[in-house]
C-alpha positions in Angstrom: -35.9 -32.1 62.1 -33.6 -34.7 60.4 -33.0 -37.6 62.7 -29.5 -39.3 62.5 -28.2 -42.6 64.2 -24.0 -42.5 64.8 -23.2 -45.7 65.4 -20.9 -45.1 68.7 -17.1 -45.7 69.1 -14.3 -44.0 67.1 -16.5 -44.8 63.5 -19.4 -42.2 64.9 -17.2 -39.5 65.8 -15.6 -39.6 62.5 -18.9 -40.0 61.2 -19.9 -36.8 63.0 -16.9 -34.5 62.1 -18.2 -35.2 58.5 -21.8 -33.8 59.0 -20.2 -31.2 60.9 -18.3 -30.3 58.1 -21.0 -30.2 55.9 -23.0 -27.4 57.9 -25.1 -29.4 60.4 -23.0 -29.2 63.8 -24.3 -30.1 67.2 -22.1 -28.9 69.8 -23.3 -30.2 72.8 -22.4 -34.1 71.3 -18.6 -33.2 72.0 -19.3 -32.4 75.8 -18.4 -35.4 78.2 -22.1 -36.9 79.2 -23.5 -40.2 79.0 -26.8 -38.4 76.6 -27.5 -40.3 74.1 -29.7 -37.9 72.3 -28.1 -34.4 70.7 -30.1 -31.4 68.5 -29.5 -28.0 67.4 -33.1 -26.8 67.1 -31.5 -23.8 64.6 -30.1 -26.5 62.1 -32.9 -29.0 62.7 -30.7 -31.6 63.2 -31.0 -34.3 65.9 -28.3 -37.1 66.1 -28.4 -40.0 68.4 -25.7 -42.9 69.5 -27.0 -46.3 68.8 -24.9 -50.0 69.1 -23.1 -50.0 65.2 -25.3 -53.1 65.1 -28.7 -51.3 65.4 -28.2 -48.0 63.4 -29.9 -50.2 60.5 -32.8 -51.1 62.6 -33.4 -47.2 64.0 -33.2 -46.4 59.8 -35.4 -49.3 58.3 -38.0 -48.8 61.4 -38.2 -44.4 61.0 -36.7 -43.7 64.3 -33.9 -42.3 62.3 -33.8 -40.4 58.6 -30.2 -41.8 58.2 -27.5 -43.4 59.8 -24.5 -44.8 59.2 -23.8 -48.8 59.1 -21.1 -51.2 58.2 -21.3 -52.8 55.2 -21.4 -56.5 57.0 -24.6 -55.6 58.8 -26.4 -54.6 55.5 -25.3 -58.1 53.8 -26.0 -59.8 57.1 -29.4 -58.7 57.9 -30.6 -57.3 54.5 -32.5 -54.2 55.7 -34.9 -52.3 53.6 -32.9 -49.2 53.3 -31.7 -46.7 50.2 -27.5 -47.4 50.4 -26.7 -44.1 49.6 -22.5 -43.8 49.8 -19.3 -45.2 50.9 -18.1 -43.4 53.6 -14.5 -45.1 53.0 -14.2 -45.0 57.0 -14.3 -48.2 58.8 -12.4 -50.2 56.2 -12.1 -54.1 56.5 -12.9 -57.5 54.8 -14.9 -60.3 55.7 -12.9 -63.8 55.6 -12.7 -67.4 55.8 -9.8 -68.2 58.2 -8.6 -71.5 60.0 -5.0 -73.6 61.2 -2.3 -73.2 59.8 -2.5 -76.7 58.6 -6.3 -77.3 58.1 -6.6 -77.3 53.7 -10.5 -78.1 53.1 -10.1 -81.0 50.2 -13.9 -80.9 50.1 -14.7 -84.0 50.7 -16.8 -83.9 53.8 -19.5 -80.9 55.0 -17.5 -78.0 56.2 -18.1 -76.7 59.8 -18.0 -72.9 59.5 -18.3 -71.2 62.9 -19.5 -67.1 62.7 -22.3 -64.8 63.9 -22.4 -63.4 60.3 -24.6 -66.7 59.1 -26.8 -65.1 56.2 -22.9 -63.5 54.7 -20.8 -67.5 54.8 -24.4 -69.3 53.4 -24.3 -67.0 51.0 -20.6 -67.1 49.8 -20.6 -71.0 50.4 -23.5 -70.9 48.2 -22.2 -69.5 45.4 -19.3 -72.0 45.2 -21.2 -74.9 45.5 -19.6 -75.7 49.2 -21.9 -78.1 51.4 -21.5 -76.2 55.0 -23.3 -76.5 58.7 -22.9 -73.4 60.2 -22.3 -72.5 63.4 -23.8 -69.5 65.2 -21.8 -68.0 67.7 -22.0 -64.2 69.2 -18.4 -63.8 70.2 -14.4 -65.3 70.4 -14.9 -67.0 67.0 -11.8 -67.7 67.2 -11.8 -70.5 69.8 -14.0 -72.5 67.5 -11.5 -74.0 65.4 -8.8 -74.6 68.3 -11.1 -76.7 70.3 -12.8 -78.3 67.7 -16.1 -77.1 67.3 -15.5 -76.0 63.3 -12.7 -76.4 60.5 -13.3 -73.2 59.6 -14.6 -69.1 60.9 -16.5 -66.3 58.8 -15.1 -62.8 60.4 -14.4 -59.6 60.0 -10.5 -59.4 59.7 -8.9 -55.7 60.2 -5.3 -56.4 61.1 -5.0 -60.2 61.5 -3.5 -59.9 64.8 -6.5 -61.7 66.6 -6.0 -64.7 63.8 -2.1 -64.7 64.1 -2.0 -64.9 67.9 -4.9 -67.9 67.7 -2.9 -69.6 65.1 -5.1 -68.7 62.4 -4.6 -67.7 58.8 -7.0 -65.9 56.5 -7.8 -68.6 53.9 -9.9 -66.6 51.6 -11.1 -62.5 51.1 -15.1 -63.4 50.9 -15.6 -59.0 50.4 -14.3 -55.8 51.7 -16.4 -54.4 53.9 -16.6 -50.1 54.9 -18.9 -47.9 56.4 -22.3 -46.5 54.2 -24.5 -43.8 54.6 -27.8 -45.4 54.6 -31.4 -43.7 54.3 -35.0 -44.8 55.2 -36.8 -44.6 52.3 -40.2 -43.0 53.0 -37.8 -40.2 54.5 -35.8 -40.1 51.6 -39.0 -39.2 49.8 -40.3 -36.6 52.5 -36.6 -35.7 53.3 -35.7 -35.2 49.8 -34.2 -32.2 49.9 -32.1 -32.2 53.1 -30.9 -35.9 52.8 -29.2 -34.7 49.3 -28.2 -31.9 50.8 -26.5 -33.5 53.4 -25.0 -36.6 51.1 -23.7 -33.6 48.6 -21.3 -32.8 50.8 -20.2 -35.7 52.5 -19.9 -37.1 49.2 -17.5 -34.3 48.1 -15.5 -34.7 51.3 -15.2 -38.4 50.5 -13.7 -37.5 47.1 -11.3 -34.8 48.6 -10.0 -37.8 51.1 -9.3 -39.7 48.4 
C-alpha cells in the first residue's frame, strides 16, 4: 500500500487530480465527508488530508511514503526527505516587505517580524545583515504598523494583504512552489511505485508547461 499525505485546501485536490491522472484514483476522496483517510485496496493506494504544514512531518516520520509540501516548509524546517519534483502548483515567493517609507540604511539591528525564522536568518545571513527576529504565528502584518519590527518575512502571492496594510515588498528572498517529497527508507523499499508514480506526474508537469 503506498501511503500519501495531500496537504488539504485547493493545493491537495489539484494535487490529487494529478495522481489520479497517473493511474492511482480513489473515488471515495471526492464524496462530501469529513474522512480524513481514503484507499482503493485494488490500486494499493491510500491517501490522507494532513495541515500543508505537517505533510513533511507524516513523510520524514514514515506515516506517509510521499506527500506533497510547499517549498517554504522544506527551507523552514529542513526535513530529512528525498525532494523529488516541482509540482509548479502553489506558486509564490517569500519576501521582505515594510512602509512605504521605512529604507533600512543599515545602521542599527533590523527587527524582522515572521513565523518563517530559520528562512529570514538565513537570507540575513548571507548578506551580512545584523537582525533580531521576531516569531510570530499569524497577522504579520500588524507588526510593522504598531511598531513591533521595521521589517516582515512572508509569503507574498498577490500583494493585496501588503497593499491594503500599507506595505511594499522590499526584496524577492526566493520563489517558492509545491514539491513532491519522499521518505527515504520508502523510497528504497517503494522503489518501484514511487517512480512509477513521479514518471507520470513529472510528464504531466512538462505537458502544463
Amino acid at each position: 500500500m503506498l501511503n500519501v499525505a495531500l496537504p488539504k485546501g485547493r493545493l491537495g485536490e489539484k494535487v490529487y487530480a494529478m495522481f489520479e491522472a497517473a493511474g492511482y484514483p480513489c473515488p471515495s476522496i471526492k464524496e462530501n465527508t469529513r474522512k480524513l483517510i481514503f484507499e482503493n485496496e485494488e490500486k494499493q493506494v491510500r491517501y490522507f488530508w494532513v495541515k500543508p504544514s505537517d505533510v513533511s512531518i507524516y513523510v520524514e516520520r514514515g506515516a506517509a511514503d510521499i506527500g506533497v509540501a510547499g517549498k517554504d516548509i522544506l527551507l523552514e524546517y529542513e526535513p530529512d526527505v528525498y525532494e523529488l519534483l516541482d509540482l509548479d502548483l502553489g506558486k509564490c515567493r517569500m519576501a521582505v516587505a515594510g512602509p512605504k517609507n521605512f529604507y533600512d540604511d543599515g545602521e542599527k539591528t533590523l527587527k524582522v517580524a515572521t513565523k518563517f525564522t530559520n528562512i529570514a536568518a538565513n537570507y540575513y545571513n548571507s548578506i551580512g545583515r545584523d537582525i533580531d527576529i521576531i516569531k510570530l504565528n499569524g497577522s504579520i502584518e500588524i507588526a510593522p504598523i504598531l511598531g513591533l519590527s521595521d521589517v516582515i518575512v512572508d509569503i507574498v502571492e498577490t500583494g493585496t494583504t501588503l497593499k491594503e496594510n500599507d506595505l511594499e515588498v522590499k526584496t524577492d528572498i526566493l520563489p517558492i512552489s509545491a514539491r513532491l517529497i519522499a521518505n527515504k527508507s520508502s523510497f528504497k523499499f517503494k522503489g518501484e511505485i514511487i517512480e512509477c508514480v513521479l514518471k507520470s506526474i513529472e510528464e504531466q508537469v512538462k505537458k502544463d508547461d
